[in-house]
KEKE-3310 file (N, C-alpha, C; in steps of 0.2 Angstrom, whole numbers, plus 5000, padded with zeros to 4 digits):
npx = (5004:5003:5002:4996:4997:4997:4983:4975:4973:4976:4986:4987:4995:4992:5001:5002:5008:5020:5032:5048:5063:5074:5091:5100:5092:5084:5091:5093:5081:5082:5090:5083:5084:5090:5097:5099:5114:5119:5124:5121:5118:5124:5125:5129:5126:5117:5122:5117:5101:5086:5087:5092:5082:5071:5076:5076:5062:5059:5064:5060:5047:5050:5053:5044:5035:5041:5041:5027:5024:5032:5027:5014:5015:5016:5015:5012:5015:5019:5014:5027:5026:5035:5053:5065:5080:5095:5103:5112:5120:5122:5124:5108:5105:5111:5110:5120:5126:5115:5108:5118:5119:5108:5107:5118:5112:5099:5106:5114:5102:5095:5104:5107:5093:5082:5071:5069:5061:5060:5057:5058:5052:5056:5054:5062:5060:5058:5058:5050:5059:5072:5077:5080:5070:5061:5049:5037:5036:5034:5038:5040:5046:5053:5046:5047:5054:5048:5036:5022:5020:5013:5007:4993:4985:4974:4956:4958:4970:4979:4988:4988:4993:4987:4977:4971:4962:4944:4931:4925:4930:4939:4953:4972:4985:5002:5015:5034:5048:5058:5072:5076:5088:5093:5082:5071:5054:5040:5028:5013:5002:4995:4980:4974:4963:4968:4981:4981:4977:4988:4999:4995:4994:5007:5017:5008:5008:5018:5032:5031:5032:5046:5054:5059:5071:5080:5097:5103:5106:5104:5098:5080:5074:5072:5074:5072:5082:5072:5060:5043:5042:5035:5025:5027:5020:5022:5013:5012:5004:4993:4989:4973:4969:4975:4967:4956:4954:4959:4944:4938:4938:4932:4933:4932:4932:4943:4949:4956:4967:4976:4990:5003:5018:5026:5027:5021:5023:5021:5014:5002:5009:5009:5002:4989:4981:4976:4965:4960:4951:4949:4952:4956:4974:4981:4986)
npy = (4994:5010:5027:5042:5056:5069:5070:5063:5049:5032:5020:5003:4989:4972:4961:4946:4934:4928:4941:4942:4951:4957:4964:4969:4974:4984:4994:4998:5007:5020:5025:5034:5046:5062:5072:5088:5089:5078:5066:5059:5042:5029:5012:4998:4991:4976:4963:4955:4956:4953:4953:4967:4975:4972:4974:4988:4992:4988:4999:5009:5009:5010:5022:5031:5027:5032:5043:5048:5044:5054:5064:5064:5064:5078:5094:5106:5122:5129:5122:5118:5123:5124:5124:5130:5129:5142:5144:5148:5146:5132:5116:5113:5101:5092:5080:5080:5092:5101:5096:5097:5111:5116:5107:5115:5126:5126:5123:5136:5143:5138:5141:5154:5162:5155:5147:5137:5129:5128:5119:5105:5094:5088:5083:5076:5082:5082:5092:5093:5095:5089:5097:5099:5100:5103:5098:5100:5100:5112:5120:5135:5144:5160:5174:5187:5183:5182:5186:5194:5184:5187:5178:5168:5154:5143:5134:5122:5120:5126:5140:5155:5172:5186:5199:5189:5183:5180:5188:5187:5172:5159:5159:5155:5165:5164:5164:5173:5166:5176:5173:5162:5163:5152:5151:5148:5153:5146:5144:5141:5144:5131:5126:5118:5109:5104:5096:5082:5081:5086:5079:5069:5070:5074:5064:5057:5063:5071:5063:5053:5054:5059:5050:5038:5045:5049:5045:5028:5024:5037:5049:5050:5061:5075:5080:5087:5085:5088:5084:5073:5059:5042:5033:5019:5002:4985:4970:4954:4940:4929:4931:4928:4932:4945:4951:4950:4956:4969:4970:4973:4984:5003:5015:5026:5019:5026:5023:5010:5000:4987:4982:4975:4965:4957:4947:4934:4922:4908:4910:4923:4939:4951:4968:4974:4987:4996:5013:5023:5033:5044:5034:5029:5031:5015:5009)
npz = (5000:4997:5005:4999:5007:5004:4998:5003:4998:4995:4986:4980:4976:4969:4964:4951:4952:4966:4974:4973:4981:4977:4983:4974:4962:4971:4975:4962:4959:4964:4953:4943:4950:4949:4959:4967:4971:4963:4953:4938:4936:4927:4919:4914:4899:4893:4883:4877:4865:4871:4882:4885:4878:4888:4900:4899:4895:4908:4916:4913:4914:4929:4931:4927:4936:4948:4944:4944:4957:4965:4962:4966:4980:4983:4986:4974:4967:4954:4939:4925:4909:4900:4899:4891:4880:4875:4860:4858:4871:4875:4866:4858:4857:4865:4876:4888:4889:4891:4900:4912:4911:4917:4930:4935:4936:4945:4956:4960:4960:4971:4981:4980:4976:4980:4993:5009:5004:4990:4978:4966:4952:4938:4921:4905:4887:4868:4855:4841:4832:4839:4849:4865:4881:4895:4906:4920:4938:4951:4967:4978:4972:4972:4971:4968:4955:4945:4932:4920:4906:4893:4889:4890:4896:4891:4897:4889:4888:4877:4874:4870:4865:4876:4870:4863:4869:4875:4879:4897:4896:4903:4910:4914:4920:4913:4916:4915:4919:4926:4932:4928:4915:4903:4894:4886:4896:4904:4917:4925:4938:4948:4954:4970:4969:4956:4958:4958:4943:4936:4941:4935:4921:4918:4918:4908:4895:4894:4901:4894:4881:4879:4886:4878:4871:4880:4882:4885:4903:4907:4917:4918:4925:4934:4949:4968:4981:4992:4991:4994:4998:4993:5005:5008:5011:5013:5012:5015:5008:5000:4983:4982:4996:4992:4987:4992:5004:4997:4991:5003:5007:5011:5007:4993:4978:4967:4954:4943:4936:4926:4925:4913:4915:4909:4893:4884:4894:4903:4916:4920:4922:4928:4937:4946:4949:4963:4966:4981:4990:5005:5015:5031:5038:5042:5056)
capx = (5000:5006:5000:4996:4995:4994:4978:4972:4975:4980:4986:4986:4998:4994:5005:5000:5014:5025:5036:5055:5065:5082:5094:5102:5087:5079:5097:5092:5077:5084:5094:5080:5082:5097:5095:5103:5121:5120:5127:5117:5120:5125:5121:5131:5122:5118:5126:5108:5098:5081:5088:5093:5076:5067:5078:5075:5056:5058:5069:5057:5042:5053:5057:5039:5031:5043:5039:5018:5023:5033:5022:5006:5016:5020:5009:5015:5013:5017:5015:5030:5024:5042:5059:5070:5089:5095:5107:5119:5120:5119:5121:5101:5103:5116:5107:5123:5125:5107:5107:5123:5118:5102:5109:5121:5107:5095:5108:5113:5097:5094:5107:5105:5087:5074:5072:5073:5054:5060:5057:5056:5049:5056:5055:5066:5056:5061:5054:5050:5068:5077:5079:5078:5065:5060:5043:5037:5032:5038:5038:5044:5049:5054:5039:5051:5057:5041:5033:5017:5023:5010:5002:4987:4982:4965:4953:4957:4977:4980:4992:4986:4992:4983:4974:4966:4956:4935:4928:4921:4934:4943:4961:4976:4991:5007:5023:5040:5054:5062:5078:5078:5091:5096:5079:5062:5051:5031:5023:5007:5000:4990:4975:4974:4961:4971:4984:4980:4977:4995:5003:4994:4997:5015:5017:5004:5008:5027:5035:5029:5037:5054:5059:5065:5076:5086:5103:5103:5110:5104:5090:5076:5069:5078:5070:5075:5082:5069:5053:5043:5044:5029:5026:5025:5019:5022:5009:5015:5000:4993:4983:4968:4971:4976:4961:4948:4956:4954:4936:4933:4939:4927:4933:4929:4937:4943:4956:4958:4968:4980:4997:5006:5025:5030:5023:5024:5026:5015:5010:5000:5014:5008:5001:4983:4982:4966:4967:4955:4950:4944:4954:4958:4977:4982:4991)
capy = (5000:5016:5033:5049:5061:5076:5071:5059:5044:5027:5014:4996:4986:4967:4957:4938:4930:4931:4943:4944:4956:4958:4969:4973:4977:4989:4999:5002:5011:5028:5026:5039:5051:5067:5078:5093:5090:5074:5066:5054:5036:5025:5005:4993:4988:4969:4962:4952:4960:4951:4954:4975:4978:4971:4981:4996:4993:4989:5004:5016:5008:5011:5029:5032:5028:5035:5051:5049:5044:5059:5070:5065:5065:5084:5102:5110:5128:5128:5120:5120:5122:5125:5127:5129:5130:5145:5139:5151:5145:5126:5113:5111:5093:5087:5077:5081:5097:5105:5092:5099:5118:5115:5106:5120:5133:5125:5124:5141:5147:5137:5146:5163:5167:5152:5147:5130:5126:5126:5110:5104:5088:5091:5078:5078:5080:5084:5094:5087:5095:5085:5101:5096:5105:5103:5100:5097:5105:5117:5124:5138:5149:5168:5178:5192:5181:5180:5192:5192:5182:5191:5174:5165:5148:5143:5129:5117:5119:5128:5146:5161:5180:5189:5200:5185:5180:5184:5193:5181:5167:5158:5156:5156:5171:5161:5168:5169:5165:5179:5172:5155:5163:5148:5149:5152:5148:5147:5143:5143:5141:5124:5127:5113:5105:5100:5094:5075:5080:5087:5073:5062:5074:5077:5056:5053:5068:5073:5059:5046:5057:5061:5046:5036:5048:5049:5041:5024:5025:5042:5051:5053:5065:5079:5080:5092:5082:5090:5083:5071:5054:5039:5030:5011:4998:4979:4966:4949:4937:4925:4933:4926:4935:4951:4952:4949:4963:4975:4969:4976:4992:5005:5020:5027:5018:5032:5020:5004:4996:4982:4985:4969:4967:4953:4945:4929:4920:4903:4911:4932:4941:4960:4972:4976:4994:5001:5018:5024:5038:5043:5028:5030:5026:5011:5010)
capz = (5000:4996:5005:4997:5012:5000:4994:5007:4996:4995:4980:4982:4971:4968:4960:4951:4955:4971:4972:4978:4982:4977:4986:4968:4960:4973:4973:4956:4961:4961:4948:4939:4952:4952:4963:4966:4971:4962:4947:4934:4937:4922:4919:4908:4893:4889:4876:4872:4862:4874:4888:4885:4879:4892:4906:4895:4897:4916:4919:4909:4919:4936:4929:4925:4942:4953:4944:4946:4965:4970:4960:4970:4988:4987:4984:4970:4967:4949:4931:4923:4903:4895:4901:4885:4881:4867:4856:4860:4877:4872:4862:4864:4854:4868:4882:4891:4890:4893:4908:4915:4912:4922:4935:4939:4936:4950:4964:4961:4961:4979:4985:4981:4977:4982:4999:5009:5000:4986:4976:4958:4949:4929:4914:4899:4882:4862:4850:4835:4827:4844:4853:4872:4885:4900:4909:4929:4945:4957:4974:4984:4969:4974:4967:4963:4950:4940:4926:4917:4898:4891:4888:4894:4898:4892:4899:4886:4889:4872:4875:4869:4868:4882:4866:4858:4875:4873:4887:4902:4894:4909:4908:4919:4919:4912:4922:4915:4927:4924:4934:4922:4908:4899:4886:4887:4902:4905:4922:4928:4945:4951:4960:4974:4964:4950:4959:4954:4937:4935:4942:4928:4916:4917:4916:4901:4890:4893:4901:4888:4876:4880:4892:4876:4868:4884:4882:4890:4909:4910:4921:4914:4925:4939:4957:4971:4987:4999:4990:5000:4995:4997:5013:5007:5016:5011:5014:5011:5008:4994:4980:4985:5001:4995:4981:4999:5007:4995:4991:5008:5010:5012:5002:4987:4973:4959:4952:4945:4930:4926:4921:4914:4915:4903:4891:4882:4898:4903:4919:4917:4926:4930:4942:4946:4954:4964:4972:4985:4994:5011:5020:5036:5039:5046:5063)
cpx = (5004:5002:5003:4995:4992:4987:4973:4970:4977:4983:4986:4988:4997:4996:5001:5002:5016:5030:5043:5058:5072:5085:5099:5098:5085:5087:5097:5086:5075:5089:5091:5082:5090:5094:5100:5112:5124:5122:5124:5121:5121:5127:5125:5125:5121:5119:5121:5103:5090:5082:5090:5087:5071:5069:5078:5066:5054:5061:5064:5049:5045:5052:5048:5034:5033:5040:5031:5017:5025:5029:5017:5009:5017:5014:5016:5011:5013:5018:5018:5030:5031:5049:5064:5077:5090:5102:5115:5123:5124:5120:5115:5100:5105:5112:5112:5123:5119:5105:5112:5121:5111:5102:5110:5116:5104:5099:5112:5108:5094:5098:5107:5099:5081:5077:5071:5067:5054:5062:5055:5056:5051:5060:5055:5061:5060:5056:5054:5056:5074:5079:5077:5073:5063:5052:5041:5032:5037:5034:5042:5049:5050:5050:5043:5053:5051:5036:5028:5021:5020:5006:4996:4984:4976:4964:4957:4967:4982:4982:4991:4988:4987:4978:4969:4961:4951:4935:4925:4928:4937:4951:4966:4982:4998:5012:5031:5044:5059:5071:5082:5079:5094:5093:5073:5060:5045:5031:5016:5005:4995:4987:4976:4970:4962:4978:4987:4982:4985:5000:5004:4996:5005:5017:5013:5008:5017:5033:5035:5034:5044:5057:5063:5069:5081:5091:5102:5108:5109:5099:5086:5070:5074:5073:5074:5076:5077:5062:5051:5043:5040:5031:5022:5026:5015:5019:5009:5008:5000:4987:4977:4967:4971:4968:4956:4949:4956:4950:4934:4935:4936:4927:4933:4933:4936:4946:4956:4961:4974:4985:5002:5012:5028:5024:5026:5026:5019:5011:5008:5006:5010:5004:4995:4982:4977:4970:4962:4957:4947:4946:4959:4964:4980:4987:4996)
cpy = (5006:5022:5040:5053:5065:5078:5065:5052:5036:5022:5007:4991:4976:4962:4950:4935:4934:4936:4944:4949:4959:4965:4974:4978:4983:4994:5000:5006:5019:5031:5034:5044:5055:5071:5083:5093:5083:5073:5059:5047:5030:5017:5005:4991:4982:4968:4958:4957:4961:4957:4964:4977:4977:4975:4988:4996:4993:4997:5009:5013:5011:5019:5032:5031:5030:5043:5053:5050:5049:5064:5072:5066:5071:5088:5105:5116:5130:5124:5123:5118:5122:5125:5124:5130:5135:5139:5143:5150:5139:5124:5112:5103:5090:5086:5080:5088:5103:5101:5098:5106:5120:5113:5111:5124:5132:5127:5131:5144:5146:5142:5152:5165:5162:5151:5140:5127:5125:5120:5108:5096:5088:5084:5082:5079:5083:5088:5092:5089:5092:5090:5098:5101:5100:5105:5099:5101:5109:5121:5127:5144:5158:5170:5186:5191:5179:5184:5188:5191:5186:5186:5172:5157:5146:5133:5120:5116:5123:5138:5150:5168:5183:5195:5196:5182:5183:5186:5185:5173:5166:5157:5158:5161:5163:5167:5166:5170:5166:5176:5165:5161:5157:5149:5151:5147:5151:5144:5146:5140:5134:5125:5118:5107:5099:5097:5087:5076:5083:5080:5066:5064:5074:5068:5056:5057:5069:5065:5055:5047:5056:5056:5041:5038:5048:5044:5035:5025:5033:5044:5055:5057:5070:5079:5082:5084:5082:5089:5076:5064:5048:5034:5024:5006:4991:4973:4960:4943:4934:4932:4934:4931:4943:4953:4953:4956:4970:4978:4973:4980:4996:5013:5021:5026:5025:5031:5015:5003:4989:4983:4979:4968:4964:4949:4937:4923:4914:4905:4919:4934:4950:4961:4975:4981:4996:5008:5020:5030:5040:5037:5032:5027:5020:5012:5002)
cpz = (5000:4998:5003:5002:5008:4999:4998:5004:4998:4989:4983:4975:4971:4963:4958:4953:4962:4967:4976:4977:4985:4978:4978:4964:4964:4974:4968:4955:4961:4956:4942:4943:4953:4954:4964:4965:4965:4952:4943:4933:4930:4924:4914:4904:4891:4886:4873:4872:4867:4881:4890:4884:4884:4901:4905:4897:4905:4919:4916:4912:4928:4936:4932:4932:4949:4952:4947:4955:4969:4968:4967:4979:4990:4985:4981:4970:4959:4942:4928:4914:4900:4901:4895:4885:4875:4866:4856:4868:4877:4866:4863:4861:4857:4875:4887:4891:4893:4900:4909:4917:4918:4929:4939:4939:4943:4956:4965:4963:4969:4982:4985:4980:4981:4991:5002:5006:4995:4983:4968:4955:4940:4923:4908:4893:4877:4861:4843:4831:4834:4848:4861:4875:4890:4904:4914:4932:4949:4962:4975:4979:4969:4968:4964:4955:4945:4938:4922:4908:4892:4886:4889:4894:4895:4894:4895:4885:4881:4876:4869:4871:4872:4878:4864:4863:4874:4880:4889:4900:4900:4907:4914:4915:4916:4914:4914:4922:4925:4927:4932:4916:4902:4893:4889:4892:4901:4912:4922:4935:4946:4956:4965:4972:4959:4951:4957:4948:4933:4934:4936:4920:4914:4913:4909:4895:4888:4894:4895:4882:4874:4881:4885:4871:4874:4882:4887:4897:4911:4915:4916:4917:4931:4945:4961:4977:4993:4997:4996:4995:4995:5002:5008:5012:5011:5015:5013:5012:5000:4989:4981:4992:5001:4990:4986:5001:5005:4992:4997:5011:5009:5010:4995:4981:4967:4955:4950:4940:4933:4923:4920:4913:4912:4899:4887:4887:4899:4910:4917:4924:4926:4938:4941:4952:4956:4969:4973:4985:4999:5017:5025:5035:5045:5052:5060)
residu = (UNK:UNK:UNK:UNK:UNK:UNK:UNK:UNK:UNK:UNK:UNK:UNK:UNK:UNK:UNK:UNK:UNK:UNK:UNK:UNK:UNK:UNK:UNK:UNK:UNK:UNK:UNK:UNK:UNK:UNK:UNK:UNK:UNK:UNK:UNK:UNK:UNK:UNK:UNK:UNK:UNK:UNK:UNK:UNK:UNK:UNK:UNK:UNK:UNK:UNK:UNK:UNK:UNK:UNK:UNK:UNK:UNK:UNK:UNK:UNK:UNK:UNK:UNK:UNK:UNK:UNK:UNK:UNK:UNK:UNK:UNK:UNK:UNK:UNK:UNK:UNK:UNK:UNK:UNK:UNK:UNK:UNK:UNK:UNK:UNK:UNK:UNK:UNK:UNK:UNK:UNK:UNK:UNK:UNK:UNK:UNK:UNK:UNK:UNK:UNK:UNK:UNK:UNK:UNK:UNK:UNK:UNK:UNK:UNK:UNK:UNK:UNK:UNK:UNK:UNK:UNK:UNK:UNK:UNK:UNK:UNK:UNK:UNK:UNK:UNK:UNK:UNK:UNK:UNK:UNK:UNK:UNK:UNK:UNK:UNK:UNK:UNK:UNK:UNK:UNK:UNK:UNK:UNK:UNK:UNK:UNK:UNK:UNK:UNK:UNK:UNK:UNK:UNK:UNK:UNK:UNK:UNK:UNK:UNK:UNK:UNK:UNK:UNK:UNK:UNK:UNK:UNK:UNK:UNK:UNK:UNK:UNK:UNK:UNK:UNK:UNK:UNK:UNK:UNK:UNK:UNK:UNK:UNK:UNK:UNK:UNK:UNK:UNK:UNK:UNK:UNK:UNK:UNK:UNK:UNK:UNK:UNK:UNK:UNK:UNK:UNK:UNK:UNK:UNK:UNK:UNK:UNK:UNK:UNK:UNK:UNK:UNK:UNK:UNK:UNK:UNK:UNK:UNK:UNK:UNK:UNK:UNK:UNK:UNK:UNK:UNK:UNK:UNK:UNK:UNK:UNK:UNK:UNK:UNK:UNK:UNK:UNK:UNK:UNK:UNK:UNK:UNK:UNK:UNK:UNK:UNK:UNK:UNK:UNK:UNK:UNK:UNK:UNK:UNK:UNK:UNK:UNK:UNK:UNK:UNK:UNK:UNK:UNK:UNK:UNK:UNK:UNK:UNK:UNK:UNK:UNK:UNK:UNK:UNK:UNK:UNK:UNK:UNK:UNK:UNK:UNK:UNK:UNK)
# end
């Protein structure tokens, strides 16, 4: 089980088969995750072709769910729609490069203008000429550092001059962030509402994208140290077992699929995920 505090949440992961739980394997767990002072961790290659693609799909399902799970564990302040790189700055075609500049930019930025709240969630993506960019979440960004773009938001997520909006039309201010020099930047704030919808957004729309152009070995997403992280809780029982258990829990299911992890195999091998709401937690 996995809780959401943020949002008063739960997940419920169960597996078909048993599952073990190798001490090498779960040390590659953060292999996704660089943080600020931190430096991207790299993985030998298999020399089998089977056996590389099926680590490349596990590692980009790993990637993929740590991002959705720190998303949902924290309160973001805003949606990060762009952060680009110029070309004068940057190669903006070299993974390496536009990581590196970004890095050093953040922990600067810790240091001299944000404060200890700030926190950021940001996945790689391309643009269809291979330029890199950058999309996520953020907290705790110094409000001096942020000017009206002279864009606007609208309902249906499509960005618009601040002229071309009709009277009554809803839409959110798009910020730049002014103290981001490397390339263009857009924020918008996230009402507390759409907190969920972010977290699923960012995973379906950008992640999905970007994650396999990354360089194999690399991260395929950045994350501040001082986000919050989820509270998992391992339940060891038979299927039959875990399937009664959460037939009888008593919050509002708003969640449920199956998500299968190999194929081709003589027993079904994946993961059936329900998420609730409204559950009291466990002691």
């Amino acid at each position: 089980m996995i809780w959401y505090e943020e949002s008063q949440e739960c997940e419920i992961a169960i597996f078909d088969n048993p599952v073990s739980f190798d001490t090498k394997i779960g040390e590659l767990e953060d292999l996704e995750d660089l943080s600020d002072d931190g430096e991207g961790v790299g993985m030998a290659e298999s020399a089998d072709p089977d056996k590389r693609d099926e680590n490349k799909r596990r590692n980009l399902r790993r990637a993929k769910q740590n991002v959705y799970r720190i998303a949902r564990c924290n309160r973001w302040d805003f949606f990060v729609g762009n952060l680009s790189f110029r070309k004068d700055i940057c190669d903006r075609y070299s993974y390496d490069e536009i990581s590196k500049k970004l890095r050093m930019f953040l922990k600067m930025y810790r240091r001299r203008k944000a404060d200890e709240n700030f926190k950021y969630l940001l996945v790689f993506d391309q643009h269809k000429d291979g330029a890199w960019h950058m999309h996520g979440l953020m907290s705790g960004v110094a409000p001096s550092g942020l000017a009206d773009s002279g864009k606007r938001r609208l309902e249906s997520g499509k960005y618009v001059d601040a002229s071309e909006v009709e009277e009554g039309e809803k839409t959110q201010m798009v910020y730049h962030w002014t103290d981001y020099r490397l390339g263009w930047s857009s924020l918008t704030e996230i009402p507390a509402s759409d907190s969920v919808k972010c977290s699923t957004y960012i995973c379906d729309q950008h992640f999905e994208k970007g994650m396999n152009a990354v360089p194999f070995g690399r991260s395929r997403f950045l994350v501040s140290r001082n986000v919050k992280r989820p509270d998992v809780e391992t339940m060891n029982m038979s299927f039959d077992e875990a399937w009664e258990f959460q037939s009888q829990l008593t919050g509002n299911l708003v969640m449920s699929k199956y998500v299968p992890l190999a194929s081709g195999s003589m027993q079904p091998i994946g993961v059936h995920y329900f998420q609730y709401k409204g559950i009291a937690r466990m002691s």
